[in-house]
N, C-alpha and C positions, 0 to 999 in steps of 0.2 A: 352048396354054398359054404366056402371056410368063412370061420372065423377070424379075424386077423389081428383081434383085441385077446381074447383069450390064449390063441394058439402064438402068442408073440415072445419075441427071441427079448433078454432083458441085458439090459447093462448092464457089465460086473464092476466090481474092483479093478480085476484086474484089467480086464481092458481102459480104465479110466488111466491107465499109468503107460498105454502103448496106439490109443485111441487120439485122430483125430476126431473131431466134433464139427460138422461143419450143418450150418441151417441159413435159410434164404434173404436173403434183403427185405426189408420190408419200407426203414428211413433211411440213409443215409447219412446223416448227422448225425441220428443216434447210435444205429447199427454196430458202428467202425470204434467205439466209445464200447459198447457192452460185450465186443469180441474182446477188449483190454481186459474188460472188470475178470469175465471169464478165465482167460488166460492166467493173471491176477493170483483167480480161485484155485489149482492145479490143473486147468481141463486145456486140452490145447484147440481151441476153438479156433473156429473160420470161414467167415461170412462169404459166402456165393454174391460175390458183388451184383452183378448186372443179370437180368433175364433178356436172352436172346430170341429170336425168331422161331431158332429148332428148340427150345426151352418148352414154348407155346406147344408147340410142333408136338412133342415127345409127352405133352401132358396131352392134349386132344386123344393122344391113343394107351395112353392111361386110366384118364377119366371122362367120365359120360358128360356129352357137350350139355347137359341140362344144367349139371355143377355149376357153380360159379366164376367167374376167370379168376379171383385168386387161387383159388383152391388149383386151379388148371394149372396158374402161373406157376406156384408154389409145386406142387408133386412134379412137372414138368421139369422145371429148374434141377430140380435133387435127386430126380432121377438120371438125366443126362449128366449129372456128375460124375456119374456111376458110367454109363454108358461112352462117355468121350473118352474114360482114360486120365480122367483131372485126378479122380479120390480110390485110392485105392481099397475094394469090398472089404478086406480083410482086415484093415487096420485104421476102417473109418466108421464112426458110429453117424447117425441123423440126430437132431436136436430143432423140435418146434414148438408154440405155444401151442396150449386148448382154453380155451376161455370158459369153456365148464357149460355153456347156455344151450339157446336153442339153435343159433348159427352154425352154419355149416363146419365153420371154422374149428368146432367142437370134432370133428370128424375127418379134419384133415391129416390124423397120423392111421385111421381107415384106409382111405384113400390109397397113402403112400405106402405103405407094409403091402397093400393089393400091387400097386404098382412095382413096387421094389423084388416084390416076387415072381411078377410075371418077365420081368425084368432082367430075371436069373441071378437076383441079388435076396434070395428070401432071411438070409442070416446077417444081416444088416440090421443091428439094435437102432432102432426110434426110438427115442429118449422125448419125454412131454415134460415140460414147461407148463408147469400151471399151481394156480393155490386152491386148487379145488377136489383136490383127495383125489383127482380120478386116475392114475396109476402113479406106480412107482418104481425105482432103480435102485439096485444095491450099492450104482458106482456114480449116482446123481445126486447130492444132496442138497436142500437148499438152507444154507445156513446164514444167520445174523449178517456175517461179513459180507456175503455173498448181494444179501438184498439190500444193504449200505453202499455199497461198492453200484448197483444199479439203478438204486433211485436216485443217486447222485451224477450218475452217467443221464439218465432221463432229465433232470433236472437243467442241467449242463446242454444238455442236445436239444433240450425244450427253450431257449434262452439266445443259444447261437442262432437256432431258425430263424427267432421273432426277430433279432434283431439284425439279420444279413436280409434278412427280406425286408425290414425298414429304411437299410441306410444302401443300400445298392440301387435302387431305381435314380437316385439322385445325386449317384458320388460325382467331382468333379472329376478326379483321376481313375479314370476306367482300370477294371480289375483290382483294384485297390480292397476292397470288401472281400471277395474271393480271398483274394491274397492273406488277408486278416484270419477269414474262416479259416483256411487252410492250416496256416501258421497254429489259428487255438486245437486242432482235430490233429495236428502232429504232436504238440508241445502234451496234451490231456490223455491221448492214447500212451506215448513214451513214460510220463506221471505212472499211470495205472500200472502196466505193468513194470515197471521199477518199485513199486509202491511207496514214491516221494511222498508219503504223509504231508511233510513240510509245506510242500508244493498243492496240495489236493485238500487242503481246508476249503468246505464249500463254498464260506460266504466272500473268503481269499479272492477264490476264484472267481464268481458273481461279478465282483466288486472290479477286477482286471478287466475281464470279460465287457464290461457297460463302458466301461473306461478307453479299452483301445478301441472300442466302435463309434462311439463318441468324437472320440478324437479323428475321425475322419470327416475331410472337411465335403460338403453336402452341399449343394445349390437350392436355398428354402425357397427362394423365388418361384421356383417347379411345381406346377398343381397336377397332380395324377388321379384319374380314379383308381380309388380302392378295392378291391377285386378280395372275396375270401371264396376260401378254396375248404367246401367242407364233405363227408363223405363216408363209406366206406372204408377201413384207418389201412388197408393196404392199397388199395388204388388212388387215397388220399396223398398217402403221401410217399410211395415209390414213384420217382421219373418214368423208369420203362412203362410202368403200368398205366400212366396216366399220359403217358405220351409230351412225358416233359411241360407239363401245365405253366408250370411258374414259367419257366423260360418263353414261353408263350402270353402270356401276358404282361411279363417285363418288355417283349420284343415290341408288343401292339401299343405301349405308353402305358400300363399299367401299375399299380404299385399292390404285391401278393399277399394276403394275409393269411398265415394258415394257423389254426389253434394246436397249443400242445399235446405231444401223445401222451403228458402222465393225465392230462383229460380224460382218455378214453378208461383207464385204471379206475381211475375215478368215479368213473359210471358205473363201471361194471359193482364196485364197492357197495355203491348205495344202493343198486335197488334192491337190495337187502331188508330195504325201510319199509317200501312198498310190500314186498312178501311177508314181511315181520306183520303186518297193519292189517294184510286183504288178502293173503294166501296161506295162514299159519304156518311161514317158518318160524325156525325159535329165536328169541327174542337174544339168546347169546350168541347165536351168530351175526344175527345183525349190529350186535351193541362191537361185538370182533372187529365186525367191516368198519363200524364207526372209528372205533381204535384208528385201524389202518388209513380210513381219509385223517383224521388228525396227525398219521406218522407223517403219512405223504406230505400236507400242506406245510408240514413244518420245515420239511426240505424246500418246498417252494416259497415259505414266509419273507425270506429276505430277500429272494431275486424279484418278489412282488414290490414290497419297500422298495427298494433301489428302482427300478424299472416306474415305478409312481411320483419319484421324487427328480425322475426326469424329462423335460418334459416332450425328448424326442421318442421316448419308449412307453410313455405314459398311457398311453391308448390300446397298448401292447401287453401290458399287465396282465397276468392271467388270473382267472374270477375263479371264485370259490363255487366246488360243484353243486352247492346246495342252491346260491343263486341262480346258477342254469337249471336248476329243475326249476325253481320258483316262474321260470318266465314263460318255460316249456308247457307249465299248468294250465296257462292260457288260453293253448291250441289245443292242447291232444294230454289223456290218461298218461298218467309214470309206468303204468299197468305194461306200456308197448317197448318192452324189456329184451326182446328178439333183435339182435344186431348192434346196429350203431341205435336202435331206439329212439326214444323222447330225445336223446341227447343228442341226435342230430338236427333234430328241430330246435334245441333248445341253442347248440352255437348257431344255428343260424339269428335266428334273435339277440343273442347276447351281440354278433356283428354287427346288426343294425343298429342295436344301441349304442354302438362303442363309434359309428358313425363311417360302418363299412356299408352300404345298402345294395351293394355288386358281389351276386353270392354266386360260386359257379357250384354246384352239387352235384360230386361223381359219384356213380353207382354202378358196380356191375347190372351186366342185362338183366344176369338172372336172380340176384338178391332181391328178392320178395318183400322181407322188411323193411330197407330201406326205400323201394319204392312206396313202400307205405307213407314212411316219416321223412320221405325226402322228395319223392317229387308231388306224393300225394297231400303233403301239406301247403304248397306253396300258395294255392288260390288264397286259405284263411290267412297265411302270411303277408299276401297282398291288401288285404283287406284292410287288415290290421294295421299295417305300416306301407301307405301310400308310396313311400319314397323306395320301396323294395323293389331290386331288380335282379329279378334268381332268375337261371337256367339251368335245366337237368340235362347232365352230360353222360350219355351211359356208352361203358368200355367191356369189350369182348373181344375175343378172338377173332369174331368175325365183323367185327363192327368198322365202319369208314371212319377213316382218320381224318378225311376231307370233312364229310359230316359232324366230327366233333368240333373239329375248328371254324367251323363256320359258327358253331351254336355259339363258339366262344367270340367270336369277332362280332357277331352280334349284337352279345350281352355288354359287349364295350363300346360298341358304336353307340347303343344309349345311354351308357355309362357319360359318355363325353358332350354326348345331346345334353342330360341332366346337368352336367356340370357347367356347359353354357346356358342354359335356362337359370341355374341358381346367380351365375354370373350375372345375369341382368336383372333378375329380380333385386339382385345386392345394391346394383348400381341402380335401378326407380327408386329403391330406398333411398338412398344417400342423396339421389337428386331434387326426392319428394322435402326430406331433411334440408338440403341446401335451401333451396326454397321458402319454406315453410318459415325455417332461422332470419333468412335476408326479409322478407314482409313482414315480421316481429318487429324488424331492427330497425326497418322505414318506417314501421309503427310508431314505435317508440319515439327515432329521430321526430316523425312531425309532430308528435305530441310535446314532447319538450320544448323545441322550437316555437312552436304555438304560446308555450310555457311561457319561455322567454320572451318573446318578442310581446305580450300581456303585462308583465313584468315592470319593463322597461318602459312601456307606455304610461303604466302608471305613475312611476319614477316622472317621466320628463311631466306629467300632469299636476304634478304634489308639488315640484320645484321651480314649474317654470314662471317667469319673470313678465310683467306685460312687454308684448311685442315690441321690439325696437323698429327705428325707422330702418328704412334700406340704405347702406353704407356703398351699393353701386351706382356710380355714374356713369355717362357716357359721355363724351364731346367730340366734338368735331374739328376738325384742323382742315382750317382752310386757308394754309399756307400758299401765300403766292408764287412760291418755287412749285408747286404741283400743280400738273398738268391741267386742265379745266375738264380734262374725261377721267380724272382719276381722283378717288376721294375715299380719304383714311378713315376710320371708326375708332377711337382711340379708348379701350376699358381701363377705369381706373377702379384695382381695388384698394379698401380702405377696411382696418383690421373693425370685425365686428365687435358691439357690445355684446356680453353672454347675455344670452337666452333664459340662463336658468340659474338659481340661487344656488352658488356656489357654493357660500361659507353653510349654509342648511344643510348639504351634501357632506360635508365634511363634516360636521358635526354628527353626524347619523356614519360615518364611515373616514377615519381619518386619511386612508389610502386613496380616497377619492381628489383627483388633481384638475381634473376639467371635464368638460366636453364635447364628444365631437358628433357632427352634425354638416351630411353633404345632403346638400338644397336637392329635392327634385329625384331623393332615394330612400329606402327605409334603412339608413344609416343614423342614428340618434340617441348615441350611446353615450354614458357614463364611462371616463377612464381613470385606470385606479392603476395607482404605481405602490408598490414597497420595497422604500429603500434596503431593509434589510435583508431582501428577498429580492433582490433583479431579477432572478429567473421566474 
């Protein structure tokens, strides 16, 4: 059994000044942003855009199909790099993260140094990425500029996602959001490497960024379900890996949510707190990590502002990690630290609060923790919040693609079931309300009425005058010019005496001018004129 950690080829100096650097995809809004900052730093770096078929292919006979598919996808990819003829051995180094934990992910420059060698590529420096002391590079360093220059890329690429997945399910001019995206991922890569300062002030940028999205006009009329996409952070959020998800629920009438990747940093920071508390680490490491969430949120401080103060992104705001553990606590121990952890149980909750309750949860086959904290929490998530409607979607090499789409077609045929149920419950509301206001109103109306017409009774009672005779006559004409079968009836009226004491009426109300009164109805009012006042 070699070694592949000890016995490993290191990166020089000198190579950093004749070396490409090229490492896998993993987001694509970010990625294409941190190959700049890289470049930027003197390294000449180069993102492996897309993982192909024989990518898979070349990692199944790499690494043991028990692995995980990223890890597959990942050594796969970087080794056919080597193998097609793209990168040449001799004048190209590798470059990946290690997350320092229990995940596999910790293991994946193992892996590749195994693979690279059997590969007949064994003198291929792997360079690790990571802030966990676990190796290092004579021609790697990570300095100040370096991790300014990338949590400002992460910030930036955390901002475009939220808000190209908000305002594209709804644009009215198709491609128009793309186009946007596009535009900010040429204009921010050409920045970086120029190093336009001028241009690359964070909050500048933020503040453009909310601005030209904004300005795309939108059809709010549109109700979509909300769909969040949460997971495993490489099958989360790589297309190939996940078999194009967002496009897949843009396609089906969906609208995508997916949380940002400085979240996962995030995680990884804190459970620092937990180990500090219940596993004695030392209390300056963890008080370190605390440092680093306060660096980080302060790069995120004002694209939260801005994104809160609007109110088409305002849902979109990204929350503070310590709130997503808060909500995590709920369900399941901080203790479950292994992978995406408490923290992916916890953006799942944080979505339903934010008023996503369509959660698609991807997870490779063979990630163990995640199925722990991701499909194995869903029942108390249901529980918990009635209106949840999760599906676990697991991705492999060998997994059906028919299979995942249907889970996904599923999860949104109730998606829009629910959204016509709330639809009618809205509308019993409003009609119970219509209702309920109208019988109020007839209430009122007969009681007043009742009011009045009491009122006025009393009125003609107080004023009136003894009865007058009747002022109608009738006669008869019985003109000898008419026929002797025909015979007229002739009504004479004659103007009545009042009824009722006038000048008492006016004396109690100077406006008062008469009164009117039709025989044989309940017309029997008092009328009141002001001159000064016609209207």
């Amino acid at each position: 059994v070699n070694d592949y950690t000890i016995n490993r080829v290191r990166f020089t100096v000198e190579e950093r000044k004749k070396h490409s650097r090229v490492f896998p995809q993993m987001s694509p809004t970010h990625f294409g942003l941190f190959e700049a900052v890289m470049r930027a730093n003197g390294y000449n770096a180069l993102v492996l855009e897309h993982a192909t078929a024989e990518d898979i292919e070349a990692g199944l006979k790499s690494v043991n199909n028990d692995a995980c598919y990223p890890s597959i996808m990942v050594t796969g990819q970087l080794v056919n790099a080597f193998t097609s003829g793209k990168c040449d051995p001799n004048n190209t180094s590798v470059m990946i993260t290690q997350t320092g934990g229990g995940c596999r992910a910790t293991n994946y420059i193992a892996f590749l140094r195994k693979a690279l060698k059997e590969a007949g590529y064994p003198n291929v420096p792997v360079i690790s990425l990571n802030v966990s002391g676990l190796e290092g590079n004579p021609g790697f360093k990570i300095t100040p500029k370096l991790v300014d220059g990338l949590l400002k890329a992460c910030t930036w690429g955390d901002l475009l996602l939220a808000v190209t997945l908000r305002i594209r399910p709804y644009e009215v001019n198709e491609g128009e959001t793309n186009a946007v995206h596009e535009k900010w991922q040429k204009r921010l890569y050409s920045d970086i490497i120029n190093n336009n300062r001028k241009q690359l002030k964070l909050k500048k940028v933020i503040d453009e960024i909310i601005a030209d999205f904004d300005a795309i006009e939108i059809d709010e009329t549109v109700k979509k379900p909300k769909v969040g996409v949460v997971g495993e952070i490489l099958v989360k959020f790589h297309p190939d890996a996940n078999n194009n998800i967002i496009d897949v629920i843009e396609s089906e009438g969906g609208e995508a949510v997916m949380p940002g990747l400085a979240d996962f940093m995030l995680y990884c920071l804190y459970n620092n707190n937990f180990k500090r508390d219940n596993l004695g680490s030392k209390r300056s490491t963890a008080a370190l990590c605390n440092l680093a969430i306060w660096g980080i949120e302060s790069f995120r401080k004002h694209m939260a502002k801005v994104m809160n103060n609007n109110p088409k992104f305002r849902m979109r705001s990204p929350k503070h990690i310590a709130d997503i553990a808060e909500g995590a606590k709920h369900v399941l121990q901080l203790g479950h630290c292994t992978g995406e952890g408490w923290f992916l149980t916890g953006e799942m909750i944080e979505l339903i609060n934010s008023g996503v309750p369509n959660i698609a949860c991807v997870q490779p086959f063979a990630c163990l923790p995640n199925h722990v904290t991701g499909k194995g929490m869903i029942k108390e998530l249901r529980r918990q919040y009635p209106q949840a409607n999760i599906v676990a979607v697991d991705y492999d090499p060998g997994a059906s693609e028919v299979n995942q789409l249907n889970r996904i077609k599923l999860m949104l045929a109730v998606a829009f079931e629910n959204m016509k149920k709330e639809f009618l419950i809205v509308l019993s509301v409003v009609m119970v309300v219509v209702i309920v206001a109208c019988g109020l109103w007839l209430g009122y109306y007969a009681v007043d009425s009742q009011h009045q017409k009491q009122t006025y009774e009393t009125l003609a009672e107080d004023f009136l005058l003894e009865e007058p005779e009747s002022s109608l006559s009738l006669a008869e004409n019985d003109s000898p010019e008419q026929s002797s079968t025909t015979q007229e009836t002739v009504v004479t009226l004659t103007t009545a005496p009042p009824r009722h004491d006038l000048a008492a009426l006016q004396a109690e109300n100077p406006d008062c001018v008469g009164w009117l009164t039709f025989p044989d109805t309940t017309v029997d009012y008092p009328v009141a004129w002001t001159p000064s006042d016609p209207e």
